[in-house]
C-alpha positions in Angstrom: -36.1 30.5 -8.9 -37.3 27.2 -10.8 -35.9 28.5 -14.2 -32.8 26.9 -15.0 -30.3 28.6 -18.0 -29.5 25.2 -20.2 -27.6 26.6 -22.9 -24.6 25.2 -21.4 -25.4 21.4 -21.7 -24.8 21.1 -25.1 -21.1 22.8 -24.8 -21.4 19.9 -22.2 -22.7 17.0 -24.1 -20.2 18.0 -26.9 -17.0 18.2 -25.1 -17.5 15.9 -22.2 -15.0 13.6 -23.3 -12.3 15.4 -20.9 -14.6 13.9 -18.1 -12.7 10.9 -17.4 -9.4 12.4 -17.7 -9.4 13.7 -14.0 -9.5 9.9 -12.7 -5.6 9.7 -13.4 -5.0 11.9 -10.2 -7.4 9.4 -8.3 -5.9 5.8 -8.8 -3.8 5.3 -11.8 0.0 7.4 -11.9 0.6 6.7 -8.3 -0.3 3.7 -7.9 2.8 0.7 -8.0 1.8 -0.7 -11.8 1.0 2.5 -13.0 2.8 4.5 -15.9 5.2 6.5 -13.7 6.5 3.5 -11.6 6.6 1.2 -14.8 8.8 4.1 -16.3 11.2 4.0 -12.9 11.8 0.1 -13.4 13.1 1.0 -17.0 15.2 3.6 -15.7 16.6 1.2 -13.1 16.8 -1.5 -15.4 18.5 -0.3 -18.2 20.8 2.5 -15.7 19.0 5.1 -18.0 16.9 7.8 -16.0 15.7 9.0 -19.6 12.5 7.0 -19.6 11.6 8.8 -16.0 12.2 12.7 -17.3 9.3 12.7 -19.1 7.3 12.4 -16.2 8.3 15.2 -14.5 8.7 19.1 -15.3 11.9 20.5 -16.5 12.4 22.3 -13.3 13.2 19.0 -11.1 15.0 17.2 -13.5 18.1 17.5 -11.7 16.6 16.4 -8.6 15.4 13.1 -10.2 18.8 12.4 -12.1 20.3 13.3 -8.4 18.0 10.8 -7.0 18.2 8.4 -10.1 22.1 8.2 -8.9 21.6 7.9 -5.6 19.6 4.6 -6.1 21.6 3.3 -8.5 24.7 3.4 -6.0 22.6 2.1 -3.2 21.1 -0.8 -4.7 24.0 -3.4 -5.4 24.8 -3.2 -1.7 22.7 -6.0 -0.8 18.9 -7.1 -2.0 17.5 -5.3 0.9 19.3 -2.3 0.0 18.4 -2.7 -3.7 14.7 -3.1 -2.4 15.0 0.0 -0.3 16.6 1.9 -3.0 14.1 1.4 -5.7 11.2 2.0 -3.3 13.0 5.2 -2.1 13.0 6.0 -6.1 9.6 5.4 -7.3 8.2 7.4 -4.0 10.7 10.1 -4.8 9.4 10.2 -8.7 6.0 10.1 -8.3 5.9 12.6 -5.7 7.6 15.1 -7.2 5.2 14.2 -10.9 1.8 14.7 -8.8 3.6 18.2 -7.4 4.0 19.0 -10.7 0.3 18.4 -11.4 -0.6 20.8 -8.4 -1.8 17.8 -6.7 -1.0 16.3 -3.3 1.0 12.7 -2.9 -0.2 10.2 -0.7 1.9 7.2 -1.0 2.0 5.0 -3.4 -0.8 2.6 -3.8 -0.1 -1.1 -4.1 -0.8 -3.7 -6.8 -3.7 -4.8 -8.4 -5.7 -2.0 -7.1 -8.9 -1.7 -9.2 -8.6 0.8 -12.6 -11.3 3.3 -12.7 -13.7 2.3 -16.1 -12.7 5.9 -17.4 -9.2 5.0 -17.3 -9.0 1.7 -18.4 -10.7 3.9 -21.2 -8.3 6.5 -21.9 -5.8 3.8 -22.3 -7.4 1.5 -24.1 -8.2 4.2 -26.6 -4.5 5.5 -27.0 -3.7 1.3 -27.4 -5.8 1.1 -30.7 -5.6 4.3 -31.8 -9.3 5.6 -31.6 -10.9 7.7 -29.4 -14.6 7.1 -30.4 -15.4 4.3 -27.7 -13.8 6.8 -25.1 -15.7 9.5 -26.6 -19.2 7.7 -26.5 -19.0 6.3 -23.1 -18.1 10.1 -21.7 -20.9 11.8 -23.6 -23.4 9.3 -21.7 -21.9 9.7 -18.7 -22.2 13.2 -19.1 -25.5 13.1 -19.8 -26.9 10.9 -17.4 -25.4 12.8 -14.4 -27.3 15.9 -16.0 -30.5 14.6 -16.1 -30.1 12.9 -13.0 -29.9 16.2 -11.4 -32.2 18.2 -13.2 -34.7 15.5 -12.2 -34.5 15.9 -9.1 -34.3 20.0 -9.2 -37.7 19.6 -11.1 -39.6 17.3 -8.7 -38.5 19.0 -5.8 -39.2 22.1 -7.0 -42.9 21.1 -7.3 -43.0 20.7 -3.6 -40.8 23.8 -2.3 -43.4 25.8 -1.2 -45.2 22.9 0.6 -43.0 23.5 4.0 -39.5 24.8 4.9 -38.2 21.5 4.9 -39.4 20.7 1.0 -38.0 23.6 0.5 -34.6 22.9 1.4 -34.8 19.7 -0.4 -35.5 21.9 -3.4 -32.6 24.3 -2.9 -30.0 21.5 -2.4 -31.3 19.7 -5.4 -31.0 22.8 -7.5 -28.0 24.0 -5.5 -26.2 20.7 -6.8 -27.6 21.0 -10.2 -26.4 23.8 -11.3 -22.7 23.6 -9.6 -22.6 20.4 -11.7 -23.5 22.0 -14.6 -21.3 25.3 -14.0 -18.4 23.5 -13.3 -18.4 21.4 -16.2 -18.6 24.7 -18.3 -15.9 25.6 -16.9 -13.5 23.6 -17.6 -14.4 22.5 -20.9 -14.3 25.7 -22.0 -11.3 27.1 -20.8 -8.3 24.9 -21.4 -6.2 26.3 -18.9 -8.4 25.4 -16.4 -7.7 22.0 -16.7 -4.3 21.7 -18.6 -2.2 20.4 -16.8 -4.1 20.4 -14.1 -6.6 17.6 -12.7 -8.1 19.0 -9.9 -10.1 21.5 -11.9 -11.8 18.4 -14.0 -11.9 16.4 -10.7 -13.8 19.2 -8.8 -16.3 19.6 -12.1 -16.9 15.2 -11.6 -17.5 15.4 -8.0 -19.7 18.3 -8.0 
């Protein structure tokens, strides 16, 4: 049981630059200074809801315009109603973008809250126009969690038939390594698995 398959780490190694794209469903487009809010207060500002469309898919455009309307109507009344109004919006946007994901909402998180490296990444790399420092920092993330793992597959292993117990540290060590492994497989070869959709590069991370 201690022989492990590892011709899929270098499909691994070589395309693990997806890797940090799943982190967007954690902390970044629902979150209050994120993209998708940043894109509302242009909508509202300008009394354009074009800026906002992109953000969601083409079957829940009209609610969004219906919405967009709705909020623009409502928020001259008074600056609590204007405060309302936008808040109504931007929770109203950003749900109905993570549903298009497949994901769940949970609220909007407030301000300031910290940026995951990998994002600030994916960003910054879009910002000047390179990917390779995105690129290099993935692959070695990548491959530390894989040696990591198989490190502790291979030392345990060397124990597992010491007692029951050793041997269940074993299997859980090699139970984890090669569900990391598998998973990454997965979805970095198979597009679909992961475009558009987050979760299947955010179960492949936390694996």
């Amino acid at each position: 049981m201690t022989a492990v398959t590892f011709r899929a780490v270098p499909v691994v190694i070589v395309m693990s630059a997806i890797l940090l794209l799943p982190r967007f469903a954690a902390a970044h487009c629902d979150s209050m200074d994120g993209p998708v809010v940043n894109a509302a207060k242009l909508a509202l500002k300008t009394s354009d809801v074009t800026p906002v469309l992109r953000w969601v898919p083409l079957a829940a455009e009209e609610q969004i315009r219906a919405a967009f309307e709705q909020t623009l109507n409502v928020r001259v009344l008074s600056p609590e109603a204007r405060e309302f109004a936008d808040n109504y919006f931007f929770e109203t946007l950003v749900r109905v973008h993570r549903a298009g994901e497949g994901e769940a909402y949970a609220g909007l998180k407030p301000r300031g809250i910290e940026i995951e490296p990998g994002i600030a990444l994916a960003d910054n790399s879009l910002d000047m126009g390179s990917v390779d420092a995105l690129i290099d920092q993935v692959k070695s993330d990548a491959a530390q969690g894989i040696r990591q793992r198989f490190t502790r597959a291979q030392e345990t292993s060397k124990h597992a038939n010491d007692s029951v117990e050793a041997g269940r540290q074993f299997v859980a060590a090699y139970v984890e390594f090669i569900h990391y492994v598998e998973n990454l497989h997965q979805v970095l070869s198979d597009p679909a698995s992961h475009l558009p959709q987050e979760a299947q590069v955010t179960k492949a991370v936390q694996h």
